[in-house]
C-alpha positions in Angstrom: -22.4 75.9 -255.4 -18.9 74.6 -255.3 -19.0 71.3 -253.0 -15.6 69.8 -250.9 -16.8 66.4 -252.9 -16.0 68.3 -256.2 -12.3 68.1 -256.8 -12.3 71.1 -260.0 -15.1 73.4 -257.6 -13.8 77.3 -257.6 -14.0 79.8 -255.0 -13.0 77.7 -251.6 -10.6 77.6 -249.2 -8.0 75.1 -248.1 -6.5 75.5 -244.9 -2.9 73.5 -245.3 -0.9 73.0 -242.2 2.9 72.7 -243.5 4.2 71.1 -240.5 7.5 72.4 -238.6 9.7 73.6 -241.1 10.9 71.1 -243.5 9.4 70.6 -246.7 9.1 67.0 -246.7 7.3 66.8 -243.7 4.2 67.8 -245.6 1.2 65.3 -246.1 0.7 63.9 -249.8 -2.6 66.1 -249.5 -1.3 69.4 -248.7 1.2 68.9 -251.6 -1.7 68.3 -254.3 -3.9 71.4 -252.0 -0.8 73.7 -253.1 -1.0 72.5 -256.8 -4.6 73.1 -257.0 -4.0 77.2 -255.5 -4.9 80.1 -257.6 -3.8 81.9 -254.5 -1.6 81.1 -251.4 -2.4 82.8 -248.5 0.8 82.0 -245.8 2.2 82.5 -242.3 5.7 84.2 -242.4 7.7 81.0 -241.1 7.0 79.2 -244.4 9.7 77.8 -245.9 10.0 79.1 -249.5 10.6 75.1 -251.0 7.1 75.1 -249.7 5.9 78.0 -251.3 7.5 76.7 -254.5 5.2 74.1 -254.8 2.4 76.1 -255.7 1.9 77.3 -259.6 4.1 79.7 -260.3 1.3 82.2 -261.5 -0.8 81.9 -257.8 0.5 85.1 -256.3 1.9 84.7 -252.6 0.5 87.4 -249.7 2.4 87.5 -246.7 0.3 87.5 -243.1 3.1 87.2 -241.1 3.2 87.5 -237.1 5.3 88.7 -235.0 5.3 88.9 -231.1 3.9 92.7 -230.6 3.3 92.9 -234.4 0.7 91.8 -236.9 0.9 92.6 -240.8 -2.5 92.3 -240.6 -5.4 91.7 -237.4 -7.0 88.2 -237.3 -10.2 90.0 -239.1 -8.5 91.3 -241.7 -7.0 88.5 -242.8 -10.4 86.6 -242.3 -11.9 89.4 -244.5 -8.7 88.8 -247.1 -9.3 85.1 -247.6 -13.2 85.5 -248.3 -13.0 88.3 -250.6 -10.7 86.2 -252.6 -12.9 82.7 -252.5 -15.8 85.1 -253.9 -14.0 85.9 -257.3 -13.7 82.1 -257.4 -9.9 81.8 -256.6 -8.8 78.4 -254.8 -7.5 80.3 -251.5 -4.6 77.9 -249.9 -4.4 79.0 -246.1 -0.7 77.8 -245.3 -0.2 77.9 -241.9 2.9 76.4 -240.1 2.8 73.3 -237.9 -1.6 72.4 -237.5 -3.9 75.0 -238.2 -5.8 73.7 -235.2 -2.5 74.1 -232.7 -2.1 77.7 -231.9 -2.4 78.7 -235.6 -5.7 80.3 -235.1 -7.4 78.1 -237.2 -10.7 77.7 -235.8 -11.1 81.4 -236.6 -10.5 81.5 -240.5 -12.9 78.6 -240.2 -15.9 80.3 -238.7 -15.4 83.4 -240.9 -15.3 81.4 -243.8 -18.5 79.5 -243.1 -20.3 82.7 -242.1 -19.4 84.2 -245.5 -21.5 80.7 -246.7 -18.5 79.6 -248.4 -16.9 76.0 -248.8 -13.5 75.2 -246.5 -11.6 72.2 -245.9 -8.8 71.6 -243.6 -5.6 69.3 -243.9 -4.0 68.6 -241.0 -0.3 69.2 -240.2 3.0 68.0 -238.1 2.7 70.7 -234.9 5.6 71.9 -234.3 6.4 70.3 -230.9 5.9 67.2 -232.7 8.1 67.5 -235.6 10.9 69.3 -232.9 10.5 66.5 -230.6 10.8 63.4 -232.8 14.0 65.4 -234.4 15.7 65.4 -231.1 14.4 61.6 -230.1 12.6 63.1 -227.6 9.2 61.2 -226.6 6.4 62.9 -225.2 4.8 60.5 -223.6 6.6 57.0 -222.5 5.2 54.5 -220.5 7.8 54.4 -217.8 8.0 58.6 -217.4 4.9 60.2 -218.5 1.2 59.0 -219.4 -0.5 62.4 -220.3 1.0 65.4 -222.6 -0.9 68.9 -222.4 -0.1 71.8 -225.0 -0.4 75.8 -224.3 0.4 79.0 -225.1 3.5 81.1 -223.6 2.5 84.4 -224.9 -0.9 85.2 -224.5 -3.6 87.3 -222.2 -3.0 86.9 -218.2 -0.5 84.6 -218.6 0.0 84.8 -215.0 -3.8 83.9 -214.4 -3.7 81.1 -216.6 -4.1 77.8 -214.6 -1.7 75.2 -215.6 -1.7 73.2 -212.2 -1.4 69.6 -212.7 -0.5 69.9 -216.3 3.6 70.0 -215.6 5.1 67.3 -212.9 6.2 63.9 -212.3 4.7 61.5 -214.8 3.5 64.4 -216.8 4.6 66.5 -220.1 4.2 70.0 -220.5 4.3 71.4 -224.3 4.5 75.0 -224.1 4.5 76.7 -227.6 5.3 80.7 -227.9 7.4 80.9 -224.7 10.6 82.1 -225.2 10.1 85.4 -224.5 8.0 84.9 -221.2 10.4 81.7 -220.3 11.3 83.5 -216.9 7.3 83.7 -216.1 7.1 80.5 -217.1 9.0 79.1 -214.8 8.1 80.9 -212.0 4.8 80.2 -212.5 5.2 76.5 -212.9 7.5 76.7 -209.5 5.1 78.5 -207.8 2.5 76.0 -208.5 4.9 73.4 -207.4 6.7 71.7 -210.1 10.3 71.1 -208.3 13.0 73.4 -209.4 14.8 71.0 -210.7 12.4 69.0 -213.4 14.3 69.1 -216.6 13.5 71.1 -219.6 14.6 70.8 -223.2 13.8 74.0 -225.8 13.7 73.0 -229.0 14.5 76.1 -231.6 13.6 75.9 -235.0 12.7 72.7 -235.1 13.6 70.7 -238.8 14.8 73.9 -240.0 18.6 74.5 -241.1 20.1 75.7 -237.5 17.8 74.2 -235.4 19.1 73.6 -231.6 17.8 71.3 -228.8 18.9 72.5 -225.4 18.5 70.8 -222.0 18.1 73.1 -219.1 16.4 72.9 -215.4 13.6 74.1 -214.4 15.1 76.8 -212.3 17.4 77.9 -214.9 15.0 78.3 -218.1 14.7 81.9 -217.9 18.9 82.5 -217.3 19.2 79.7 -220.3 17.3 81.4 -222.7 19.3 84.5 -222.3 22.8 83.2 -222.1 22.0 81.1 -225.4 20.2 83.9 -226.9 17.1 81.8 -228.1 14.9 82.8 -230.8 11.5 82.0 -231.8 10.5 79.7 -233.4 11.4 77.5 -230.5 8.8 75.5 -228.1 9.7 74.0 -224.2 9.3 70.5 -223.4 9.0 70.2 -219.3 9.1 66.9 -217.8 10.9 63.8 -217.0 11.2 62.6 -220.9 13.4 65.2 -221.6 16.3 63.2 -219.7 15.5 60.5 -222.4 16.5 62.8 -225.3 20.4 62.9 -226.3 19.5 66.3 -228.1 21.9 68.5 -227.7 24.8 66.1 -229.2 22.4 64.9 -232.0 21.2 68.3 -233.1 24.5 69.5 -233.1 25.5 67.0 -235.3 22.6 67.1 -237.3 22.6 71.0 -237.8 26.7 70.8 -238.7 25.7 68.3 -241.6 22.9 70.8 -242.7 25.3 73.3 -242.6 27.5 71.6 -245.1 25.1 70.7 -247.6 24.1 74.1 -247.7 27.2 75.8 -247.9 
């Protein structure tokens, strides 16, 4: 049986996190995963310099997400990636940011096992990561926050989802998939009693070619969001750090000179 210690072994997955966006953002190891794929298995954000580095002949299938909208359900695509590890293919899962962040991960994992079939993960630059360090904003800093916490914006109950304590003074609240709830979001946090006026930076499309970093209050997130017509990808940063960023005139500057090398 094929063995993760085995280098040439067939039929076994690789789950690849390829970070926020940009392509050279990815590990050394998810660049030499992607040269090894007979088959690339990818999220829809994936930028297509990263598909590129896989052989030309590994055919690319598309599971792409959308809010509302699945190409395919979680099991299917579970069912996809084992059916193609038993003809002995080299499956590359590419996922964006870390497969273990929100990216469902855990999942493919499980299934993969069950089907008694060898998987290895490489670890990826989360998005909120990649986004924050691109607009110089810390997460954590000794003088404004000493904890960070991570979750979900679009998901199940989100109103009965208990985020008290995560969000407040000397604390940093990472909230991924929230743009369209970012009114909820809010409310919630207000209601829970995060003061109105605790700043918040979203960061949209992170690394990518057009990426923004806007600063915002509390209070006015939901109102923000609209008037700047935000799109995903984009993740909210609430907490004191955000006064330490100078985003907005970096990333302007930034996405103009992006702009011009791509025109």
């Amino acid at each position: 049986m094929a063995t993760l210690l085995d280098p040439t072994a067939r039929g076994r997955v690789i789950l690849v996190g390829a970070g926020p966006g940009d392509p050279e953002l990815l590990t050394v190891r998810a660049v030499k995963a992607l040269g090894q794929a007979d088959i690339v298995v990818h999220d829809g954000l994936i930028d297509p310099r990263v598909l590129d580095l896989a052989p030309a002949t590994a055919p690319r299938i598309s599971v792409a997400k959308r809010r509302a909208r699945h190409t395919l359900p979680q099991d299917a695509i579970n069912a996809l990636i084992v059916a193609h590890v038993k003809t002995g293919a080299i499956v590359v899962r590419l996922k964006g940011g870390d497969p273990f962040i929100f990216g469902r991960g855990g999942e493919e994992v499980e299934a993969v096992r069950a089907a008694g079939l060898p998987v290895e993960v490489i670890p990826g630059i989360s998005a909120a990561l990649g986004a924050a360090a691109e607009a110089m904003l810390p997460l954590t800093h000794r003088d404004h926050s000493s904890a960070v916490s991570f979750v979900a914006g679009q998901c199940k109950g989100l109103s009965e989802q208990d985020w008290s304590g995560l969000a407040g003074q000397g604390r940093t609240l990472v909230i991924y998939m929230g743009v369209a709830t970012a009114t909820e979001i809010a409310d919630k946090l207000i209601a829970d009693g995060v003061a109105p006026d605790m700043p918040v930076a979203v960061l949209e499309r992170g690394t990518c070619p057009g990426a923004r970093a806007l600063k915002t209050l509390l209070a006015d997130l939901g109102p923000m969001v609209e008037r700047e017509k935000v799109c995903s990808p984009a993740v909210l940063v609430v907490g004191e750090v955000v006064e330490l960023s100078d985003a907005q005139d970096r990333l302007a500057r930034w996405a103009r000179a992006v702009e011009e090398v791509h025109a």
